[in-house]
FIROGU-974095 format. One record per residue: residue number from 1; x, y, z of N, C-alpha, C, O in turn. Coordinates in Angstrom, 2 decimals, padded with zeros to 5 digits. Example, Ala and Ser with C-alpha at 12.3 -4.5 7.8 and 13.67 -1.06 7.14 Angstrom:
# residues 2
site num = 1&n_px = 013.19&n_py = -005.69&n_pz = 007.80&ca_px = 012.30&ca_py = -004.50&ca_pz = 007.80&c_px = 013.20&c_py = -003.30&c_pz = 007.80&o_px = 014.24&o_py = -003.32&o_pz = 008.46 $
site num = 2&n_px = 012.85&n_py = -002.25&n_pz = 007.08&ca_px = 013.67&ca_py = -001.06&ca_pz = 007.14&c_px = 012.90&c_py = 000.03&c_pz = 007.87&o_px = 013.41&o_py = 001.14&o_pz = 008.04 $
END
This chain:
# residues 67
site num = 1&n_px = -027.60&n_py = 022.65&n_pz = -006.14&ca_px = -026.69&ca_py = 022.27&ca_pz = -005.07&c_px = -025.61&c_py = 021.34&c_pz = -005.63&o_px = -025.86&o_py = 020.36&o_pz = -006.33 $
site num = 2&n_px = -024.24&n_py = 021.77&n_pz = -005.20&ca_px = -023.53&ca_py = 020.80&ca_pz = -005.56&c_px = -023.20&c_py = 019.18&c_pz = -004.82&o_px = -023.33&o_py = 018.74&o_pz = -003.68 $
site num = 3&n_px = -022.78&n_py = 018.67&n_pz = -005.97&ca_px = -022.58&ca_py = 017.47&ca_pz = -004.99&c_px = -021.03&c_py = 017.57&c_pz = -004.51&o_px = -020.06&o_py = 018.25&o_pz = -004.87 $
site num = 4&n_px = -021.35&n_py = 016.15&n_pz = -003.06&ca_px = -020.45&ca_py = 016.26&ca_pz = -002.33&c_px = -019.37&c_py = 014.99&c_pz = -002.78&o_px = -019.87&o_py = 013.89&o_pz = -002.98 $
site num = 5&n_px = -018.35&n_py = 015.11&n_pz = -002.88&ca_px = -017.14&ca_py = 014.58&ca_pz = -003.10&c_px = -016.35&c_py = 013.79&c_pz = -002.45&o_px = -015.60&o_py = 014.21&o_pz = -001.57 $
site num = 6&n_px = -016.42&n_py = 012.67&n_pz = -002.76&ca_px = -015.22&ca_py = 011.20&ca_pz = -001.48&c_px = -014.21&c_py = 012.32&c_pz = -001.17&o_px = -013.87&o_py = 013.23&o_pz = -001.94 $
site num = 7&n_px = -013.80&n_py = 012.12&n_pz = 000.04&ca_px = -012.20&ca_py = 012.44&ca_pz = 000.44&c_px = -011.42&c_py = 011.11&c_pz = -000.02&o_px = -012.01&o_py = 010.05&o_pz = 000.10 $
site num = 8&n_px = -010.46&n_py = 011.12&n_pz = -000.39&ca_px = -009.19&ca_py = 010.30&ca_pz = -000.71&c_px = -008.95&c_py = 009.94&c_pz = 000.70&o_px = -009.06&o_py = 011.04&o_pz = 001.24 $
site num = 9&n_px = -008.72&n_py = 009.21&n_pz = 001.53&ca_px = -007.58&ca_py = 008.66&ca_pz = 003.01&c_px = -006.09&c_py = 009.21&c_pz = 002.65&o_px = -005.39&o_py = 008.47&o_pz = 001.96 $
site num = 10&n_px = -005.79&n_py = 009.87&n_pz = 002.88&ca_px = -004.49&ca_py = 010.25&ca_pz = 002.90&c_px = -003.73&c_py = 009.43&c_pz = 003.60&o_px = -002.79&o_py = 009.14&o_pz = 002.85 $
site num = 11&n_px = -003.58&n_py = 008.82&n_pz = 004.75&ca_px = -002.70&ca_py = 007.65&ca_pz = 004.71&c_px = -002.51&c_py = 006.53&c_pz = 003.96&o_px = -001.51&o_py = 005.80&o_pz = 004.01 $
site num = 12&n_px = -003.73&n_py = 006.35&n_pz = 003.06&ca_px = -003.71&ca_py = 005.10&ca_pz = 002.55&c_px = -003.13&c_py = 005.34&c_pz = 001.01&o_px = -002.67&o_py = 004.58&o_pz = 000.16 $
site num = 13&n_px = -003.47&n_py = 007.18&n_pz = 001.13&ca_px = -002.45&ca_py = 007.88&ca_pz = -000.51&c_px = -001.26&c_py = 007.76&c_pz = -000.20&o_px = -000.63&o_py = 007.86&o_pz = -001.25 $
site num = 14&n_px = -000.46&n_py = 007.59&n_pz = 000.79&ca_px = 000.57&ca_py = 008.07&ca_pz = 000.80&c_px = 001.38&c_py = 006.65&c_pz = 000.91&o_px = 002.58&o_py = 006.58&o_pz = 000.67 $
site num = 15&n_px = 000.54&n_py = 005.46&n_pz = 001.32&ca_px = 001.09&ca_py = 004.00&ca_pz = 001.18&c_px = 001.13&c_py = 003.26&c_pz = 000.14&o_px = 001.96&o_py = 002.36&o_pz = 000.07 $
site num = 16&n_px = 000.24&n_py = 003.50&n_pz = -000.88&ca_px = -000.11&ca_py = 002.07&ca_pz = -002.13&c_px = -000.25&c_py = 003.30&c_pz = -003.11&o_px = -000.74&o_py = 004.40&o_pz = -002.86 $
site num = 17&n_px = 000.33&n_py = 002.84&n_pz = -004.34&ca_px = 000.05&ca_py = 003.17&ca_pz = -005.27&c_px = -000.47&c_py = 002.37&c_pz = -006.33&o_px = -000.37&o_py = 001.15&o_pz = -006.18 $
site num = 18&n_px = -001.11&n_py = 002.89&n_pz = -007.55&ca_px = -001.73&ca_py = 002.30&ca_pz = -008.64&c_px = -000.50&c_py = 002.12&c_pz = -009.85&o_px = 000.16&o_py = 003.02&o_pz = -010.38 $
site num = 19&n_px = -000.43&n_py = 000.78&n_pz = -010.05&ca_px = 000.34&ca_py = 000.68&ca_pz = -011.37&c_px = 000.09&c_py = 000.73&c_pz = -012.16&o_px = -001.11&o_py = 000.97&o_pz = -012.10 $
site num = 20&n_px = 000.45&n_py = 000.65&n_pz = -013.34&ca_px = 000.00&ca_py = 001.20&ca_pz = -014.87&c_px = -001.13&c_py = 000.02&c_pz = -015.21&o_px = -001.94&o_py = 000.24&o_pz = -016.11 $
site num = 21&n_px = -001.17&n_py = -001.31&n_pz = -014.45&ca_px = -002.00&ca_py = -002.77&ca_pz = -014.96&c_px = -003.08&c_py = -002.39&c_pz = -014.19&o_px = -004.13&o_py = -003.02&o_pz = -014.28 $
site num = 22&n_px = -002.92&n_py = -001.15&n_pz = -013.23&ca_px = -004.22&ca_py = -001.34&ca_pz = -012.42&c_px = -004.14&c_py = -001.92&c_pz = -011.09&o_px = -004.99&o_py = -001.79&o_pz = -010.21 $
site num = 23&n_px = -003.04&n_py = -002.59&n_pz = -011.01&ca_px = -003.06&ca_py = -003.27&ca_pz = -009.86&c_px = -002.60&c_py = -002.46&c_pz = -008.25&o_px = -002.09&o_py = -001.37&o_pz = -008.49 $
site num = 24&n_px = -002.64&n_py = -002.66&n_pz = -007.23&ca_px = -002.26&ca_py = -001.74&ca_pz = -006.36&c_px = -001.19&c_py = -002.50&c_pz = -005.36&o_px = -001.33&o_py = -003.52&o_pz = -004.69 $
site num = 25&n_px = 000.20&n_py = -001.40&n_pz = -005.53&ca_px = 001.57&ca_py = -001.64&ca_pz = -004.96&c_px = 001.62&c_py = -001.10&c_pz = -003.18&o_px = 001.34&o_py = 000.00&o_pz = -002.69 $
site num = 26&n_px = 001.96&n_py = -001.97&n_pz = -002.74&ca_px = 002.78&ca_py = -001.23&ca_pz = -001.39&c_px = 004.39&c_py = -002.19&c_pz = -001.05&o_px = 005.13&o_py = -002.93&o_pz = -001.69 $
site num = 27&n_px = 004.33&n_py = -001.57&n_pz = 000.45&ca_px = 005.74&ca_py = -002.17&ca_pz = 001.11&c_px = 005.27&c_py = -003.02&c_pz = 001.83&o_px = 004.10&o_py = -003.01&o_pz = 002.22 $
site num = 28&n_px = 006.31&n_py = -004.08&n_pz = 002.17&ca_px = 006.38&ca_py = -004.74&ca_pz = 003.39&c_px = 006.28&c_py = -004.46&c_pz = 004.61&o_px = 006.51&o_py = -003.26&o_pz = 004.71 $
site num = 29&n_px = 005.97&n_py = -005.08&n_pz = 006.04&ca_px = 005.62&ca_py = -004.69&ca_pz = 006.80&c_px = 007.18&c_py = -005.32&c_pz = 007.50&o_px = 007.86&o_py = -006.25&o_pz = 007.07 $
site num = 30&n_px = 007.44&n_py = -004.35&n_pz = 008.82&ca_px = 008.39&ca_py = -005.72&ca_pz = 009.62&c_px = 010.08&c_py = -005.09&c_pz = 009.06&o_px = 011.15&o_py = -005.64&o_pz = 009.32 $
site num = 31&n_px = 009.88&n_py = -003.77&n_pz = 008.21&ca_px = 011.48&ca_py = -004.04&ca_pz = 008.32&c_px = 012.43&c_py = -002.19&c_pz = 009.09&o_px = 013.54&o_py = -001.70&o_pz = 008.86 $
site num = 32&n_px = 011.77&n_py = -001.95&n_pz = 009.61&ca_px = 011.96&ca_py = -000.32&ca_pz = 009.65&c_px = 012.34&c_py = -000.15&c_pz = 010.94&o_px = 012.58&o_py = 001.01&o_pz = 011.24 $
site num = 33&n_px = 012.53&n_py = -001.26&n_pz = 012.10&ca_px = 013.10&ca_py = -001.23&ca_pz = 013.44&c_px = 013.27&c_py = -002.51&c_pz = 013.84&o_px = 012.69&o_py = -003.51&o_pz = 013.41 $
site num = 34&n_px = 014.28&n_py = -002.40&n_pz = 014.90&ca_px = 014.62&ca_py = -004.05&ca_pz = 015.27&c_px = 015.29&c_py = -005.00&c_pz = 014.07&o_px = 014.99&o_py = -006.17&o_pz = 013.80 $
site num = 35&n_px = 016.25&n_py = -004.19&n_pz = 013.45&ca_px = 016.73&ca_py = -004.59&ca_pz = 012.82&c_px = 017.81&c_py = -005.72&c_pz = 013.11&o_px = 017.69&o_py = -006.88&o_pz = 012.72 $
site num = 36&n_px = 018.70&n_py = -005.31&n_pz = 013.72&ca_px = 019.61&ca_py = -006.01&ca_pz = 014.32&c_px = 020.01&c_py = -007.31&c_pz = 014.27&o_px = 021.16&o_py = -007.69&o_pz = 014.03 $
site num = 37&n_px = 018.63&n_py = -008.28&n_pz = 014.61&ca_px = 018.77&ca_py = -009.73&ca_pz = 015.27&c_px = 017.95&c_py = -010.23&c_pz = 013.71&o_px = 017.83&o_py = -011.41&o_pz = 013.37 $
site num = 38&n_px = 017.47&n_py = -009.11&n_pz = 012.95&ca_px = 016.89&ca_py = -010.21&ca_pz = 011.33&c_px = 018.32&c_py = -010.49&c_pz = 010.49&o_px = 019.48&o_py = -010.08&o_pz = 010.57 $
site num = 39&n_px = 017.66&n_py = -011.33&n_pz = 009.75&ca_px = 018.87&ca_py = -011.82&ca_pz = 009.04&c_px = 018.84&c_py = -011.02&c_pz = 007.74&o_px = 017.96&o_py = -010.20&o_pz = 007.50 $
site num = 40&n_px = 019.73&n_py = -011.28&n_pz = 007.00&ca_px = 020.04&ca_py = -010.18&ca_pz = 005.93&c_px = 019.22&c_py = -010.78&c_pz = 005.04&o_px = 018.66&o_py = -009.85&o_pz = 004.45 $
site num = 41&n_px = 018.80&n_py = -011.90&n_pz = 004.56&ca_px = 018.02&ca_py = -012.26&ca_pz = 003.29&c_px = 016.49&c_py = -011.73&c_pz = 003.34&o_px = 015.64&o_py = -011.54&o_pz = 002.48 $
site num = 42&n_px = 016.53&n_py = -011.57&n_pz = 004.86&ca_px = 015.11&ca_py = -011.29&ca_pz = 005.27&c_px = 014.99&c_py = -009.84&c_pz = 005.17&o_px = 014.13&o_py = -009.33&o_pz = 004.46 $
site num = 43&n_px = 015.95&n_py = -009.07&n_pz = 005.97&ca_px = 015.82&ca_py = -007.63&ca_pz = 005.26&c_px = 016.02&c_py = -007.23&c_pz = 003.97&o_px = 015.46&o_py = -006.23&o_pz = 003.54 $
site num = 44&n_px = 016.77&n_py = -007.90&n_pz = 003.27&ca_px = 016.57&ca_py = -007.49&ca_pz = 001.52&c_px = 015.24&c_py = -007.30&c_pz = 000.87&o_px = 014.98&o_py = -006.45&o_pz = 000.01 $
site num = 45&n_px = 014.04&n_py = -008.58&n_pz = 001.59&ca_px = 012.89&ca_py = -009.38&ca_pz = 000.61&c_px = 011.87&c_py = -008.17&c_pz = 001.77&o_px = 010.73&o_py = -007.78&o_pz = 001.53 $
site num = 46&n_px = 012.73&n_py = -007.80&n_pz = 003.01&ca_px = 011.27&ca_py = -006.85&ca_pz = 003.14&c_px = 011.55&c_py = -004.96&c_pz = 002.32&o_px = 010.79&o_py = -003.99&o_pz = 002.35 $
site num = 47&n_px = 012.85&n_py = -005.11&n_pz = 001.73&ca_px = 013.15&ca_py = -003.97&ca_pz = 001.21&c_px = 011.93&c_py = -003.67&c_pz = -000.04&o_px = 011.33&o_py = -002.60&o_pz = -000.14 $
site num = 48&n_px = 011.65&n_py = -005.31&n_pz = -001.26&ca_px = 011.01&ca_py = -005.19&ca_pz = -002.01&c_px = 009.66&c_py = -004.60&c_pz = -001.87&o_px = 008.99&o_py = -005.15&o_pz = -000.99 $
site num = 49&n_px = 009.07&n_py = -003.63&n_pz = -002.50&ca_px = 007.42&ca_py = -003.89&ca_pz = -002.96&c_px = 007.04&c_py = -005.16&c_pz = -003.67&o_px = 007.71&o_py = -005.95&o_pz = -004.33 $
site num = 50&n_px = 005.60&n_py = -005.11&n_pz = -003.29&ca_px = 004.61&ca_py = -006.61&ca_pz = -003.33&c_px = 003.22&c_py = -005.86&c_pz = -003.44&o_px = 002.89&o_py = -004.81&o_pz = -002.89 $
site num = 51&n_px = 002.30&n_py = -006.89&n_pz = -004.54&ca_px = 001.03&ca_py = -006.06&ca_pz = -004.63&c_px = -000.05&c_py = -006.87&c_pz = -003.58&o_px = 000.04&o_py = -008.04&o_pz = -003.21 $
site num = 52&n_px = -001.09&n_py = -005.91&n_pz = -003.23&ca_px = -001.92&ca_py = -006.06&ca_pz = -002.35&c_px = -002.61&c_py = -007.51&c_pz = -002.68&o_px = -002.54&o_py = -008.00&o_pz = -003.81 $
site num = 53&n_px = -003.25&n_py = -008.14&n_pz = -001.62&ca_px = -003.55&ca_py = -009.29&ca_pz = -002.25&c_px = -005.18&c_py = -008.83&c_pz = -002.65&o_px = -005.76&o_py = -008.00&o_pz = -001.95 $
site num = 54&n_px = -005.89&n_py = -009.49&n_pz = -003.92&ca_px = -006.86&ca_py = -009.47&ca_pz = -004.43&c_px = -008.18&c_py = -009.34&c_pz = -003.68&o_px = -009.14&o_py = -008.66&o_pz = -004.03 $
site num = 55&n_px = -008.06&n_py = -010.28&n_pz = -002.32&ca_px = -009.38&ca_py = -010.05&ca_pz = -001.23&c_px = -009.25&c_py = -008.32&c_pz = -001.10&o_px = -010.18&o_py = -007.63&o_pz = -001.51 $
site num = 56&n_px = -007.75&n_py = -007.57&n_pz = -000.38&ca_px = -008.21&ca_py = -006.48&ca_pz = -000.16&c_px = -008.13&c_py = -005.33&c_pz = -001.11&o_px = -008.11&o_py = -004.13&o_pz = -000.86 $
site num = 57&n_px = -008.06&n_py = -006.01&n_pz = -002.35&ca_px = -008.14&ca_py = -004.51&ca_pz = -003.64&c_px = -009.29&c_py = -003.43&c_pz = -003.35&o_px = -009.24&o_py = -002.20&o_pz = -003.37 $
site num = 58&n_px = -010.16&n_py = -004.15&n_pz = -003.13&ca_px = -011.74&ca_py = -003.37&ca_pz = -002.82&c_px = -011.32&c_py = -002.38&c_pz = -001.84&o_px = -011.04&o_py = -001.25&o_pz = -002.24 $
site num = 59&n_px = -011.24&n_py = -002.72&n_pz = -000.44&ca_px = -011.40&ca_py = -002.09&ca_pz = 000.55&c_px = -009.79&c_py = -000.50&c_pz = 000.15&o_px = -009.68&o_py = 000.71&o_pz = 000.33 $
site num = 60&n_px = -009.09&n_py = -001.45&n_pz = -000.34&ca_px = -007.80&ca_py = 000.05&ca_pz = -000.47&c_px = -008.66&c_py = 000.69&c_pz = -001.27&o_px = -009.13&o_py = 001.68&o_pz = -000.70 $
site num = 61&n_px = -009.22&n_py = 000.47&n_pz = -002.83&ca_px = -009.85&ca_py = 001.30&ca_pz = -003.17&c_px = -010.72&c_py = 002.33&c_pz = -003.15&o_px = -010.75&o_py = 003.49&o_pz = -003.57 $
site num = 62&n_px = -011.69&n_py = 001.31&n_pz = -002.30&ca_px = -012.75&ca_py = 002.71&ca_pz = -001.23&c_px = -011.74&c_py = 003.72&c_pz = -000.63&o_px = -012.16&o_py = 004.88&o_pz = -000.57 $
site num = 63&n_px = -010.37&n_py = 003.48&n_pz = -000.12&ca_px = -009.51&ca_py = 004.39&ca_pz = 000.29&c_px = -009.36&c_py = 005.53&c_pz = -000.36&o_px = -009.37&o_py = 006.69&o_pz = 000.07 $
site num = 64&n_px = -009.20&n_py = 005.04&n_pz = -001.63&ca_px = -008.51&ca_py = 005.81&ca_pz = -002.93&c_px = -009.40&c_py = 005.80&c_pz = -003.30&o_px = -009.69&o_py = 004.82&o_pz = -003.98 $
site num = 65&n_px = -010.52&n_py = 006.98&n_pz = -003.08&ca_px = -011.69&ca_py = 007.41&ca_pz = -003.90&c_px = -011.58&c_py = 007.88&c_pz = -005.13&o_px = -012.51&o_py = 008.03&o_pz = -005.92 $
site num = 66&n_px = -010.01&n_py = 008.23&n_pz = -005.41&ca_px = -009.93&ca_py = 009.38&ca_pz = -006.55&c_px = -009.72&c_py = 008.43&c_pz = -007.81&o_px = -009.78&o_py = 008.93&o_pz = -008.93 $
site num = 67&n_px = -009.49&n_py = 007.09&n_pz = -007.64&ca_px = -008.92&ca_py = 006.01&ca_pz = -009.03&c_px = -010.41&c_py = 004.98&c_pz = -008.67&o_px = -010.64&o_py = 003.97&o_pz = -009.34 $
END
């Protein structure tokens, strides 16, 4: 019998990726509506990617069964 295989979360593939250090990248939250009334320094810094913080490396990973 074969064995059975993690599914990957596909939302959570399609948000964070793995960088070459290992570490895991996403976006900011907060900049994709209601733009209007933010200020511009603030929409620039939510334009950047930022890596996940270290408490939740684990839990994205269980996401990302496949790394």
């Amino acid at each position: 019998m074969a064995k059975v295989k993690m599914k990957t979360n596909r939302s959570a593939k399609k948000r964070f990726k793995i960088t070459a250090t290992g570490k895991i990248k996403r976006q900011k939250a907060g900049g994709s509506h209601y733009n209007t009334h933010k200020a511009k320094d603030r929409k620039r810094r939510l334009r950047k990617a930022t890596l996940v913080h270290p408490s939740w490396e684990d839990k994205v990973r269980g996401m990302l069964k496949e790394f």
